[in-house]
C-alpha positions as CSV (number, residue, x, y, z in Angstrom):
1,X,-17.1,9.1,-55.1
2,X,-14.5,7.4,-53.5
3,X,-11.4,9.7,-52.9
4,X,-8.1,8.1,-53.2
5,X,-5.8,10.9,-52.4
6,X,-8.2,11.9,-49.2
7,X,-7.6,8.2,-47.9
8,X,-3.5,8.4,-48.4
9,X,-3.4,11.6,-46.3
10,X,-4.7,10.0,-43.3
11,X,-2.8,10.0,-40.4
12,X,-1.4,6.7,-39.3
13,X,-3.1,7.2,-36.0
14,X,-6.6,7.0,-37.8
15,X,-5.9,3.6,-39.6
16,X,-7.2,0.3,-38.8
17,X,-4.1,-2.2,-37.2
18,X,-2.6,-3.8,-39.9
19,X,-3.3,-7.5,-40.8
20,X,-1.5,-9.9,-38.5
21,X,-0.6,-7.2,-35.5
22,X,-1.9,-8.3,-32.2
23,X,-3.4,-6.5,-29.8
24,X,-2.5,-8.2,-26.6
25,X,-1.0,-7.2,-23.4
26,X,0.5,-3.7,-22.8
27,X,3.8,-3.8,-21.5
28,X,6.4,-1.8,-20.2
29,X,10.2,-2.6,-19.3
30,X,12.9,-0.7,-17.1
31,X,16.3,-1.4,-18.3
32,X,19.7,-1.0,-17.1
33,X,21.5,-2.0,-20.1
34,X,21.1,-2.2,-23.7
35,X,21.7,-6.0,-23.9
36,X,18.5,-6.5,-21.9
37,X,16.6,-3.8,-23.6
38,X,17.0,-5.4,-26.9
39,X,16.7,-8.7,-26.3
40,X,13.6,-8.1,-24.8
41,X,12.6,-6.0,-27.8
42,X,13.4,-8.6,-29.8
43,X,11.8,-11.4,-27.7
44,X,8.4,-9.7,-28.0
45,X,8.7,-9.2,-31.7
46,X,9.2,-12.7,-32.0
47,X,7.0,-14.5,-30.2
48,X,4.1,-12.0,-31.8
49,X,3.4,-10.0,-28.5
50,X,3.2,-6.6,-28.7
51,X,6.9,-4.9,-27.8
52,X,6.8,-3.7,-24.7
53,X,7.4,0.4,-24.3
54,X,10.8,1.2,-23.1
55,X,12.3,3.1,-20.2
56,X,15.9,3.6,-18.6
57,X,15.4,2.6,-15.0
58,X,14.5,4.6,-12.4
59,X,12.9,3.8,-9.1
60,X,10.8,6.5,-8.4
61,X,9.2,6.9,-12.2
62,X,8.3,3.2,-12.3
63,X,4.7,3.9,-10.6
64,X,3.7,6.9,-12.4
65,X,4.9,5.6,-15.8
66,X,3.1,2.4,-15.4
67,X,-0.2,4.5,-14.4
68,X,0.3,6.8,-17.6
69,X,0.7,3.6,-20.1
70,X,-2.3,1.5,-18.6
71,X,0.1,-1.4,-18.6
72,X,-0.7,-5.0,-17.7
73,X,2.5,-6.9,-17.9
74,X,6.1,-5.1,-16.4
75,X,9.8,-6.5,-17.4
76,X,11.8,-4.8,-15.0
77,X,16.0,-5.4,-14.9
78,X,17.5,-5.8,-12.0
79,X,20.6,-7.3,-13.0
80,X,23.2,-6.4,-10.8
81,X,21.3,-4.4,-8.7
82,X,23.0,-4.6,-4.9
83,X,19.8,-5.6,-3.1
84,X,16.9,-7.5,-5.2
85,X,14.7,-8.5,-2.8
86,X,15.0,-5.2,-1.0
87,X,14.5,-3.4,-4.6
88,X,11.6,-5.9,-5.0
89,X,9.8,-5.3,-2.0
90,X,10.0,-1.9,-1.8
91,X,8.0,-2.3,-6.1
92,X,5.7,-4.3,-5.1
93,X,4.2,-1.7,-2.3
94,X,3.6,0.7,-5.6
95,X,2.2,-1.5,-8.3
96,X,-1.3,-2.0,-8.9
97,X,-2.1,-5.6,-8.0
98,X,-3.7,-6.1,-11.3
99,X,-0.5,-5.9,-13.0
100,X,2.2,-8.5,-14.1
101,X,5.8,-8.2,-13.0
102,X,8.7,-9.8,-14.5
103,X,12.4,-9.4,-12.5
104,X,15.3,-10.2,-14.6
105,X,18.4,-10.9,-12.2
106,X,21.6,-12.2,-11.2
107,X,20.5,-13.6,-7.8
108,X,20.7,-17.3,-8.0
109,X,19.6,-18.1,-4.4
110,X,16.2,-20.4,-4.0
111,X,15.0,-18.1,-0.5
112,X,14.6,-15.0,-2.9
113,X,13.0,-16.8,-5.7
114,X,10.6,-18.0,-2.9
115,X,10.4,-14.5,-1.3
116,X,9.5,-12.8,-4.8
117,X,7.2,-15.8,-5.9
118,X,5.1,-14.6,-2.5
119,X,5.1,-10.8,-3.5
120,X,3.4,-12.2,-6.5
121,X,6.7,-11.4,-9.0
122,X,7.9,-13.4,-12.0
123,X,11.5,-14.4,-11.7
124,X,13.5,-15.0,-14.5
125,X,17.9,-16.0,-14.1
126,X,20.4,-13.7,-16.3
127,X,21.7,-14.5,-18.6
128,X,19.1,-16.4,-20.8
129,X,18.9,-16.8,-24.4
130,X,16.5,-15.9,-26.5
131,X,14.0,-18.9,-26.9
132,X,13.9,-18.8,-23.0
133,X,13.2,-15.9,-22.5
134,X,10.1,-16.2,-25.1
135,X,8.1,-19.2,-23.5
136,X,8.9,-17.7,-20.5
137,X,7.1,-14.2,-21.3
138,X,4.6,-16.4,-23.2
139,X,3.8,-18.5,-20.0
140,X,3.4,-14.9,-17.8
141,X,0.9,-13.6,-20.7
142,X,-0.8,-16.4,-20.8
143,X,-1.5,-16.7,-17.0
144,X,-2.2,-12.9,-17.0
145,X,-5.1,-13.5,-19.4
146,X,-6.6,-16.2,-17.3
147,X,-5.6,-14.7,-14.0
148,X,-7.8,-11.3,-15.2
149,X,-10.0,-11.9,-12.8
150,X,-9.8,-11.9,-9.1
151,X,-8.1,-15.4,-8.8
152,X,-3.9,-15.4,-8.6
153,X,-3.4,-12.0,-8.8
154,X,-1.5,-10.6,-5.9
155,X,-3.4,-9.0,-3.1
156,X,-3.5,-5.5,-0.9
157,X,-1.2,-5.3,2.0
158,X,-3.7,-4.2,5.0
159,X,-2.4,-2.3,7.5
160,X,-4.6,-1.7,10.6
161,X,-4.2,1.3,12.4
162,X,-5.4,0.7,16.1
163,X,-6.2,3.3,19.1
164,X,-5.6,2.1,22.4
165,X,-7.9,4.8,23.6
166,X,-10.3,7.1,22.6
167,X,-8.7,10.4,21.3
168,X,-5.1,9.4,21.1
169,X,-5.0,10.0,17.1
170,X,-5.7,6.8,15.2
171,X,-8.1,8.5,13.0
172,X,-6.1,11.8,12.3
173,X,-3.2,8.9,11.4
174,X,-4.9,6.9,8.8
175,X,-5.8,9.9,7.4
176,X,-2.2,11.2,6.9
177,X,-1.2,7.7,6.3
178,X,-3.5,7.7,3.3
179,X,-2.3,11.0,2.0
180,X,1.6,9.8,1.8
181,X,0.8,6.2,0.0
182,X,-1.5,8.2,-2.4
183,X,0.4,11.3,-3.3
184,X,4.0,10.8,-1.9
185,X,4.5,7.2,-2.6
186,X,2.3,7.2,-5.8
187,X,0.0,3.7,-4.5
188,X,-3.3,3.2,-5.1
189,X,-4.6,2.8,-1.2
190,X,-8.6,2.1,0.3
191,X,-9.2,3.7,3.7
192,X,-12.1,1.9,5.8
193,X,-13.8,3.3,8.5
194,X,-14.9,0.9,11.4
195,X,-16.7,3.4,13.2
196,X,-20.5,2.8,11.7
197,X,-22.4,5.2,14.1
198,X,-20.4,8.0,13.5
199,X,-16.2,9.6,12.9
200,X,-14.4,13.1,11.8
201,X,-12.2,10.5,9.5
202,X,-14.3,11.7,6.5
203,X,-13.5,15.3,7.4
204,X,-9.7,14.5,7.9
205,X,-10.0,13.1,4.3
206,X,-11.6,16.4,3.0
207,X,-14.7,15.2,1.6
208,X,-17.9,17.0,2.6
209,X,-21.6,16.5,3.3
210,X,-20.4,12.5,2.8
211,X,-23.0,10.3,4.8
212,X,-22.4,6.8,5.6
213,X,-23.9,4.3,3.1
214,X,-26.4,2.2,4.5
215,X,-27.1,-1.0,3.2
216,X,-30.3,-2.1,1.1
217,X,-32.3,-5.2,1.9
218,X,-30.2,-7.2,-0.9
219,X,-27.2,-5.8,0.4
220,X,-27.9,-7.0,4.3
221,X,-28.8,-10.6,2.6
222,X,-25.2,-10.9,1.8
223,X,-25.9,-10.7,-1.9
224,X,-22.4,-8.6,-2.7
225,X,-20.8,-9.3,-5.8
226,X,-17.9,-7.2,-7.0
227,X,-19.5,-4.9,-8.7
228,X,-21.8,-3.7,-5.9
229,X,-18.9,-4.2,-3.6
230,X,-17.4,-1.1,-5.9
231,X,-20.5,1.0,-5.8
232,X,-20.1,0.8,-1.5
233,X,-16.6,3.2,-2.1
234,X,-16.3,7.0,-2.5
235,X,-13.9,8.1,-4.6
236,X,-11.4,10.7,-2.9
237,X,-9.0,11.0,-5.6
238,X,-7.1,8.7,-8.8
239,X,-5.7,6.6,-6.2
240,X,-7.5,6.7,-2.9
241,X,-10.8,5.2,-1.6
242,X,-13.5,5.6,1.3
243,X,-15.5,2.9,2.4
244,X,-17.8,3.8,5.1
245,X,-20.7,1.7,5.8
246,X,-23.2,3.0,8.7
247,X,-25.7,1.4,10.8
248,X,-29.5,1.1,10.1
249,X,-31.2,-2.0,11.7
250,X,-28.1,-3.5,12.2
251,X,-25.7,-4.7,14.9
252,X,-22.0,-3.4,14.5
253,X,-20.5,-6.7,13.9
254,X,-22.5,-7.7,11.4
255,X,-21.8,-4.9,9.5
256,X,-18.0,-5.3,10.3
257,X,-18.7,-9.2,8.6
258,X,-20.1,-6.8,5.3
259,X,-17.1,-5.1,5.6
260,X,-14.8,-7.6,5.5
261,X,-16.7,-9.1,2.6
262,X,-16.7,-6.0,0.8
263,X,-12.7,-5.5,1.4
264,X,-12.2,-9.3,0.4
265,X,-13.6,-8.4,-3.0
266,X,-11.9,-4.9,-3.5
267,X,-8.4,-6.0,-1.7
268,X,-7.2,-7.5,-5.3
269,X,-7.5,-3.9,-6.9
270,X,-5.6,-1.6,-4.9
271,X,-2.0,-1.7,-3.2
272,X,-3.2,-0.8,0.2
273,X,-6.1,-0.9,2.8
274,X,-6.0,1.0,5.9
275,X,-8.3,0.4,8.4
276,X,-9.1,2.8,11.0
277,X,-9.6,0.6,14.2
278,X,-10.2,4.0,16.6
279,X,-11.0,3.1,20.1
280,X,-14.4,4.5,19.3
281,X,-16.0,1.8,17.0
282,X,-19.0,0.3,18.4
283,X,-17.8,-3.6,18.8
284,X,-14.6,-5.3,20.7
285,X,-11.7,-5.3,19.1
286,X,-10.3,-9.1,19.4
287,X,-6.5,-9.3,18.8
288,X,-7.3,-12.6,17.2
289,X,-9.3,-11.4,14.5
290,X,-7.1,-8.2,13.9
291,X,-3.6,-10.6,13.7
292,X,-6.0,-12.8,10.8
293,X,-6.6,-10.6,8.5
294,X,-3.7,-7.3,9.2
295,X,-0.2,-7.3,7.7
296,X,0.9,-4.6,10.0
297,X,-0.5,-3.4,12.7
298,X,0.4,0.1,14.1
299,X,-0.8,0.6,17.9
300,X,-1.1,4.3,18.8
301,X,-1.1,5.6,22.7
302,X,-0.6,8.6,24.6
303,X,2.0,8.9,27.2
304,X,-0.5,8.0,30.3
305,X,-1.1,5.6,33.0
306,X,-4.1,4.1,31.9
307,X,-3.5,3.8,28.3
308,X,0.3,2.6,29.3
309,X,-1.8,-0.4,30.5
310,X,-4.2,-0.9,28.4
311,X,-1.7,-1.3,25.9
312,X,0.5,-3.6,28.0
313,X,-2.4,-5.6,27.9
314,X,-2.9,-5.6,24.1
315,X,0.8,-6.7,23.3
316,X,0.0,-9.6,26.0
317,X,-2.2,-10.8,24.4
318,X,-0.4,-10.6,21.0
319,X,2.2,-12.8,22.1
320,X,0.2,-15.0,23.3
321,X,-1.2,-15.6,19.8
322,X,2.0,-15.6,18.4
323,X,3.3,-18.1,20.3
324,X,0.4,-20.7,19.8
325,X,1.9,-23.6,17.5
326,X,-1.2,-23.5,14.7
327,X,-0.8,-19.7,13.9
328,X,1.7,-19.2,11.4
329,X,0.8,-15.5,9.6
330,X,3.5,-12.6,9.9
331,X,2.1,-9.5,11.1
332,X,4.4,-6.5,12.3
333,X,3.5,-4.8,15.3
334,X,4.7,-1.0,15.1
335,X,4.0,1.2,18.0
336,X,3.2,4.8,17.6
337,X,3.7,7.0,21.0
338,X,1.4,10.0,20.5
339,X,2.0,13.2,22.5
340,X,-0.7,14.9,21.2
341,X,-0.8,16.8,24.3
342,X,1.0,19.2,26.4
343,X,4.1,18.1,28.1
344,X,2.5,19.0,31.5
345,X,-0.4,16.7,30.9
346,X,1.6,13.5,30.7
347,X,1.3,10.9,33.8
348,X,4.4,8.6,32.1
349,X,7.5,9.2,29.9
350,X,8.8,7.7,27.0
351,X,11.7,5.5,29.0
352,X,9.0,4.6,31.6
353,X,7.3,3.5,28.6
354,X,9.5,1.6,27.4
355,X,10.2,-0.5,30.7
356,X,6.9,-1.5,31.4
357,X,6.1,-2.7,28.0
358,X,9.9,-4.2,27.4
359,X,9.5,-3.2,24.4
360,X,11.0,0.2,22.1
361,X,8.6,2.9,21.0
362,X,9.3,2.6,17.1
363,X,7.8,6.5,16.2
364,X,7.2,9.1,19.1
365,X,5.1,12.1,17.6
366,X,5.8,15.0,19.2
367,X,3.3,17.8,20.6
368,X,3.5,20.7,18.0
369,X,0.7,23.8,18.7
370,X,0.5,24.2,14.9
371,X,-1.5,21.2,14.4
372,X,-5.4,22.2,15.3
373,X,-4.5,25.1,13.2
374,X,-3.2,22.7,10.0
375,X,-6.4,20.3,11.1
376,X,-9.0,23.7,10.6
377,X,-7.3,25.0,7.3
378,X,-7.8,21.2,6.0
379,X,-4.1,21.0,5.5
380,X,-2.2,17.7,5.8
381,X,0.4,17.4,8.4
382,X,2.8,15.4,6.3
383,X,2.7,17.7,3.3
384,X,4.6,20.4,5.3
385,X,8.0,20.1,7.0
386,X,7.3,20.2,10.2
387,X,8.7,17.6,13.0
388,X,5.4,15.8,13.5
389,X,4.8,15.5,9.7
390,X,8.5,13.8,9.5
391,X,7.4,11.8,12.0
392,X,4.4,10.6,10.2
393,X,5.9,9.8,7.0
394,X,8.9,8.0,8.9
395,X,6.3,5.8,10.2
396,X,5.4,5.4,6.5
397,X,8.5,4.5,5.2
398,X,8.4,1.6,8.4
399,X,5.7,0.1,7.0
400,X,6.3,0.0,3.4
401,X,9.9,-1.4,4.1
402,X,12.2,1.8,3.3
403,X,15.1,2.7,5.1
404,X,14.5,5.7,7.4
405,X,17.2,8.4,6.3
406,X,19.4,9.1,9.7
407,X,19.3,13.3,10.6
408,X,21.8,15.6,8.5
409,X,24.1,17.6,11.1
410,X,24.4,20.8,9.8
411,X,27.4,21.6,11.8
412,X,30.6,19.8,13.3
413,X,32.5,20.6,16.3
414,X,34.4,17.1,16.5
415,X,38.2,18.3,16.2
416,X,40.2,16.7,13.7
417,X,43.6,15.2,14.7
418,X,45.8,17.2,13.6
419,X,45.1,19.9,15.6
């Protein structure tokens, strides 16, 4: 017998949605004031989209809130914020690429609505009214629902991280590199190893007994679709992945070709790739096809002769490439002076360095006899305070756009004037 008092007791939680509510997108907004907060209430309510969760803005929560609410479609108010395109930029390196981002500003200038139409943002003028504001957000949902799979959606910043020479701490770098973007900086990152024969980067990632995968018969065909592209990956933690292919009948670059296939079909679902170009891997490294396909590319040396040259030779050829007429991509070139070594062990110093290339060492890491001990106890450099692991995660904030902080004094000695 049907129970009517057992059915009114039910929590709301339990019912069915009522008739007429739509399911739709999930969104989220960050607001400043509460003129934009309810307008944007109400526009959702409206136009019969699902009202968006709310929350006062605040940089640094933005990732982890979006993350917690599985949202699809972001309304974030920047009105009167001091820099928008700098606030922009600085988003965009911790959203997941999946996810739809509308900017509400005051900046009426055409080079940032260009500049956030390439980060993949939707830009909308304030003040708007209310009907323009609701085929607006109708026109982002509706290109989110068709955009859901991997076509217009923005794509993975891919920084490559390049060793001049063998053993001058490219590896160890992606590694920590990974760590920050993943736990500091709260990004979703994939970490690629080039090396197919064989590399310690799965041991600086602390994952054990993990063999490279080796490609199947299907596989080798060139028969990847996204889904197997996805089963290539191990998965280190909620927001970082290992891809490490490894050799069986095959040459090195063709399985650097199934690697790049592989990335091109993951690269939509994460915020950054890392690729570990250590002067180990088993092919040539062309600076042609690393300036194609890299946003930034970090070049790591040690303070010696022969690597001093070998990566005066490297930038040569650089500028070369950037100075043909047909190539038109951006890529940032961030050098990374390693002095993983004792003082008394280095044929060159950092201003003889810096005259032969003509260029300025952007981070110098410094030689610290803690860090074999961090390495054994599986501890990450940049999780402690020490002077290399403030390096690292300056060299971070360089390639994610964010201002490094200048170093506190603690003390004073400057005399004032009066006396």
């Amino acid at each position: 017998m049907l129970d009517f008092g057992d059915l009114l007791k039910k929590e709301s939680k339990d019912s069915e949605p009522a008739i007429g509510s739509q399911r739709g997108v999930k969104s989220l907004q960050f607001f400043r004031t509460e003129d934009v907060r309810s307008l944007v209430e109400e526009t959702f309510r409206f136009d019969g989209h699902l009202v968006p969760v709310s929350y006062p803005y605040k940089f640094k929560d933005i990732p982890t809130l979006v993350e917690e609410n599985n949202s699809q479609l972001v309304v974030i108010d920047l009105v009167g914020c001091p820099d928008t395109l700098k606030e922009c930029k600085q988003l965009s390196a911790r959203l997941p690429a999946y996810l739809s981002v509308i900017i509400l500003g005051d900046v009426d200038a055409i080079s940032v609505i260009r500049e956030l139409k390439s980060l993949g943002f939707y830009y909308l003028y304030w003040p708007v009214d209310k009907i323009e504001l609701a085929e607006f957000v109708d026109a982002v949902v509706t290109r989110h629902i068709e955009a859901n799979s991997l076509h217009g959606r923005r794509r993975a910043k891919r920084i490559g991280v390049i060793g001049l020479r063998g053993g001058v701490g490219a590896t160890l770098l992606t590694a920590e590199l990974s760590w920050i973007l993943s736990n500091d900086k709260q990004t979703s990152c994939l970490v690629v190893d080039h090396n197919y024969l064989s590399s310690n980067l799965d041991i600086f990632l602390g994952i054990k007994n993990r063999e490279k995968r080796r490609l199947n018969d299907t596989e080798t065909g060139g028969e990847i679709d996204p889904t197997s592209a996805k089963n290539l990956v191990t998965r280190v933690s909620n927001r970082l992945d290992y891809l490490a292919l490894g050799l069986s009948d095959e040459r090195s670059a063709d399985l650097d070709e199934m690697t790049e296939l592989v990335i091109d079909y993951l690269a939509p679902d994460t915020n950054f790739i890392l690729d570990d170009y250590s002067a180990s891997v088993g092919f040539d490294i062309q600076p042609k096809v690393l300036l194609k396909t890299l946003d930034v590319a970090v070049l790591v040396m040690e303070p010696t002769i022969s690597c001093l040259r070998e990566t005066a030779a490297m930038l040569s050829k650089m500028k070369k490439l950037f100075e043909e007429p047909d190539y038109k991509r951006t890529v940032r070139i961030i050098l990374v002076l390693n002095n993983h070594r004792a003082s008394r062990f280095n044929s060159v110093t950092q201003a003889e360095v810096e005259k032969y290339l003509d260029v300025p060492v952007d981070i110098v890491l410094p030689y610290e006899i803690t860090v074999e001990e961090a390495l054994l106890n599986g501890t990450y450099l940049s999780s402690g305070k020490s002077k290399i692991g403030t390096q690292i995660k300056n060299l971070c904030s360089r390639i994610i756009g964010e201002e490094i902080a200048p170093k506190r004094k603690l003390f004073s000695f400057a005399r004032s004037s009066s006396e």
